[in-house]
C-alpha positions as CSV (number, residue, x, y, z in Angstrom):
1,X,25.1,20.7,-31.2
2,X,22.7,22.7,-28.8
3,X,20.2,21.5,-26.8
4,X,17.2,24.0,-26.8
5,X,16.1,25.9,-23.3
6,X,13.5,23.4,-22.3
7,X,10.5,24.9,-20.3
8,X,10.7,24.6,-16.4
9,X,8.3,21.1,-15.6
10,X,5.5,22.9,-12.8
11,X,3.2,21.2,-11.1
12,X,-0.1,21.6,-13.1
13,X,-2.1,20.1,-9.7
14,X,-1.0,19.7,-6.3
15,X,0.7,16.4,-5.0
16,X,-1.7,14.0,-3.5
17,X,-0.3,13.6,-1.0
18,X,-0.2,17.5,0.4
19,X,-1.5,17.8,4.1
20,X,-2.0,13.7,4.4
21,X,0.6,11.9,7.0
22,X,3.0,9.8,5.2
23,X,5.8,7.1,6.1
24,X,5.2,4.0,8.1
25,X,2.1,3.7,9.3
26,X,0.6,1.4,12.5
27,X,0.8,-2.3,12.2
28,X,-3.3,-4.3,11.4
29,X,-4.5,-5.5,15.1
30,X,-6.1,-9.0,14.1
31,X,-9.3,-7.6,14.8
32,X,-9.0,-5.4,11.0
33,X,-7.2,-8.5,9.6
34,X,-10.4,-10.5,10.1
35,X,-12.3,-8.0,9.1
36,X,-10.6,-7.6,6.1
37,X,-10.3,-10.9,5.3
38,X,-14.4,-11.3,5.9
39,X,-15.2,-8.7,3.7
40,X,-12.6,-10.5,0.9
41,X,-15.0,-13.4,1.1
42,X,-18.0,-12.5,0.9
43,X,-17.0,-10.1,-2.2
44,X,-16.5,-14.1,-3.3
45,X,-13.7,-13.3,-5.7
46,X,-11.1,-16.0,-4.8
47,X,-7.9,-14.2,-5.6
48,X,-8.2,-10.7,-3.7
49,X,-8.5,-13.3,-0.6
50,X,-5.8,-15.2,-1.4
51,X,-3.0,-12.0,-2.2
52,X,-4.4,-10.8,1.3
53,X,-3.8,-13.8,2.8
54,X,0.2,-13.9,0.9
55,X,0.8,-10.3,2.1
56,X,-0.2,-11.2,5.5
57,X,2.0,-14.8,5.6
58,X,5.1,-12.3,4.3
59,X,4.6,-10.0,6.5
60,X,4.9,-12.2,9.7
61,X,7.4,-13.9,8.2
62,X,9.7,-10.7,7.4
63,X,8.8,-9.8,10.8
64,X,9.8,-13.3,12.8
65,X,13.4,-13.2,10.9
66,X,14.3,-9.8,11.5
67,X,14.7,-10.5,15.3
């Protein structure tokens, strides 16, 4: 059984990522978390809040055992 010459896959559009910085980026100061999280509240949707609040908790946590 053959398998047919399949067509080279291109690109049709350019990554979107092309010409942006990637990789690890700087840490939140507390001054953007509040921000952030004042912003979450006052959009008063009650779950966006609370993720933010999870991601932040894991996080610190990730960051306290890895010492």
């Amino acid at each position: 059984m053959e398998t047919p010459n399949l067509p080279a896959i291109r690109a049709l559009r350019p990554a979107w990522n092309k010409g942006r910085i990637v990789g690890q980026k700087r840490p939140l100061n507390p001054k953007h978390v509040w921000a952030i999280r004042v912003r979450l509240e006052l959009a008063e949707n009650h779950r966006d809040p609370a993720l933010f609040n999870l991601a932040i908790a894991a996080s610190c946590a990730v960051a306290i055992w890895s010492r």
